[in-house]
N, C-alpha and C positions, 0 to 999 in steps of 0.2 A: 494408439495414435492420439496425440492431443487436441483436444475439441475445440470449437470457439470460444467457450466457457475458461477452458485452460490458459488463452492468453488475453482473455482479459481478468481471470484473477492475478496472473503475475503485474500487472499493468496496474490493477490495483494496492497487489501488497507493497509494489514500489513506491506509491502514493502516499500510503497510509502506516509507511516504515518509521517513521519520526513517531507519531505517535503511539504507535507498536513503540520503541526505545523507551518514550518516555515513561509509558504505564508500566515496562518491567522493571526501572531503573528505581521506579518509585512504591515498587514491591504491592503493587495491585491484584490483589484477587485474582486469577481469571475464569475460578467460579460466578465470583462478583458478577465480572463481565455477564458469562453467561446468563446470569441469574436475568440483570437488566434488559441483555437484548431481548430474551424470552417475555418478559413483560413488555415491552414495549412491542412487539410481535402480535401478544395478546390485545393489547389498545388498538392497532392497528386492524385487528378483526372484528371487533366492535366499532368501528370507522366502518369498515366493509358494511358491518350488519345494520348502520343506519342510511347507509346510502351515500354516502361521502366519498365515492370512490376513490379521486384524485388524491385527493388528501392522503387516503388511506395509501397510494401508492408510492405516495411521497413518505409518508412515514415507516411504508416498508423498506426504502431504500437508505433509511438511517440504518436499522434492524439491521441489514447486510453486515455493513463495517461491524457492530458488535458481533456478527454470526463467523465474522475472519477472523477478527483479532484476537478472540479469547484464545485458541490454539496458539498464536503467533505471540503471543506475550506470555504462555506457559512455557514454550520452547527457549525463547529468548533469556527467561526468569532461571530457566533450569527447575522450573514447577511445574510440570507435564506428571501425571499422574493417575494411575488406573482408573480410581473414583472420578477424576474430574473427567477421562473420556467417557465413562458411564455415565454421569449426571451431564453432558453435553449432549451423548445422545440420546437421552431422557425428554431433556428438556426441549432436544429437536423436534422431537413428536408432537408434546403439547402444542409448539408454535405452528406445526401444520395443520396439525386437526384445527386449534383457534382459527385462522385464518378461512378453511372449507367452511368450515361450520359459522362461519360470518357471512359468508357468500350467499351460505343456504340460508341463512334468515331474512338476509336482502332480497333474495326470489321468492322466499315466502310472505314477507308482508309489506314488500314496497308498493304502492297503490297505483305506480305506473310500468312496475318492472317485473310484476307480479308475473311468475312462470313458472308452474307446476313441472315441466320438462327441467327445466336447468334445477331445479332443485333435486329432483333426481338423478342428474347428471351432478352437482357438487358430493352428495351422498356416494357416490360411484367412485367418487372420486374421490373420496375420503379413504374408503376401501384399500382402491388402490393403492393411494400414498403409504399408506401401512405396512401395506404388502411387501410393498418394493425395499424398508428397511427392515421389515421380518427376515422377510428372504435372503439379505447380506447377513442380519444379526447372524441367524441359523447356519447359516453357511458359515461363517467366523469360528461358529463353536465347533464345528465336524473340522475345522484349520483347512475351510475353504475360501479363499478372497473373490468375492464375485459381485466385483466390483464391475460391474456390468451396463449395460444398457443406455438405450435415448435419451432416458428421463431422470439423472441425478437431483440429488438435494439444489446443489446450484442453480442449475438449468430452471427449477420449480421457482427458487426466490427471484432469477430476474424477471420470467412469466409474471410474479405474481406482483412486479413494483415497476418496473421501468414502464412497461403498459399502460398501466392506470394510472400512475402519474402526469404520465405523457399527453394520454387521451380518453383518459376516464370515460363516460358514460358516450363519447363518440359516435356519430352512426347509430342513435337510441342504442347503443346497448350493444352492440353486433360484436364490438372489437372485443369488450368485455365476454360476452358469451363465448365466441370462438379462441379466447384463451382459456376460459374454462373448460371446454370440449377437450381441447388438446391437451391439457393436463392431464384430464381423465383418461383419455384413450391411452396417450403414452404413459400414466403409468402403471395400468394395464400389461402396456407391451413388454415395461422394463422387468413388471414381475415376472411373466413367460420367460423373456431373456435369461433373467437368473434361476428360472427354475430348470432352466431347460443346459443350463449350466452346468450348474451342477448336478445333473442326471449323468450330462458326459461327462464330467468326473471323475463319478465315482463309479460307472455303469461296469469297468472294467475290474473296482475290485472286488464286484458281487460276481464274476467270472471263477469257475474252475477252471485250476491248472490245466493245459494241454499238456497230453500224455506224447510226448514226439512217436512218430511211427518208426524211423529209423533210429531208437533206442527202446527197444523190446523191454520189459524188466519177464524174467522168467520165474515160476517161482523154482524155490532150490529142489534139488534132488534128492530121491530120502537117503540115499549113501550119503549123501555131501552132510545133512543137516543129522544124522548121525554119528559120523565121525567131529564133529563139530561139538555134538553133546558129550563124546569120549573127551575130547579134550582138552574140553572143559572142566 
């Protein structure tokens, strides 16, 4: 069933189609791509970790467009390539860990935002986030797609920019904190989801055969299994 996530990236890649055209026409990287958005992703969590919220949610919602297009300018390029989906979701990682881990430095030494809880809740949440693409990674390699739950990669980047862009530090801090709550819990929930996934999966084929009742096997009769050796 498709999310609200789902029609607003069509909505978006319709947007941002011209410029998708133009980078594969003009034979661009979409490692490159990659490479940029992930740094600028990085800058964006050291904005986090000084306290620049808004800014910082503004600068993640540049990060977006380069987090679409690299895929959409390899397909379009006819440059889609095993390495470059490995090193895309490589470089996924780095940009969520950067990002928690700028959050958690903001509740650790901001002198008005200072909060021992939410930095244990960003740490949680860091976990999580991990979790949630180990659990697809792993499943991928058993040639399981479990592509599953609340809390995808998408869902995580517009939490982590439209927000703070919008209303940064809002309500001292409230709107901020209760997006980082709900990150963590749901991606929590997303790992369960897929763990619990693919358990139903596979749970049937660590099953023994059923033997039917209404086909007996008997074993052979010693006449039978020695005329059998004669004839042999």
């Amino acid at each position: 069933m498709p999310t609200p996530t789902d029609y607003v990236k069509k909505t978006f890649l319709r947007v941002v189609d011209p410029a998708v055209g133009f980078l594969a026409r003009h034979n661009v990287s979409p490692n490159a791509i990659t490479t940029v958005g992930t740094l600028l992703t990085i800058a964006a969590g050291v904005v986090y970790a000084t306290g620049h919220i808004m800014t910082a949610g503004w600068l993640m919602s540049v990060t977006a467009v380069f987090d679409v297009i690299d895929g959409q300018v390899a397909r379009r390029a006819g440059r889609s390539t095993v390495f470059g989906a490995f090193y895309d979701s490589t470089l996924d990682r780095v940009a969520d860990g950067a990002l928690m881990a700028g959050l958690t430095v903001f509740y650790m030494t901001s002198p008005v935002h200072h909060n021992i809880y939410m930095v244990v809740v960003c740490l949680v949440g860091i976990i999580g986030t991990f979790l949630v693409s180990y659990t697809r990674a792993r499943a991928e390699s058993l040639g399981i797609d479990a592509k599953v739950g609340v809390m995808q990669r998408p869902e995580r980047i517009v939490l982590l920019s439209a927000p703070q862009a919008l209303f940064g530090l809002f309500w001292n801090g409230w709107v901020l904190m209760g997006i980082i709550i709900l990150l963590s819990v749901t991606a929590w929930i997303t790992a369960v989801q897929r763990i619990a996934f693919v358990y139903r999966f596979t749970k049937h084929l660590a099953s023994p055969p059923i033997r039917m009742v209404s086909d007996p096997v008997s074993p052979p009769k010693a006449g039978a299994s020695a005329t059998r050796r004669a004839q042999s």
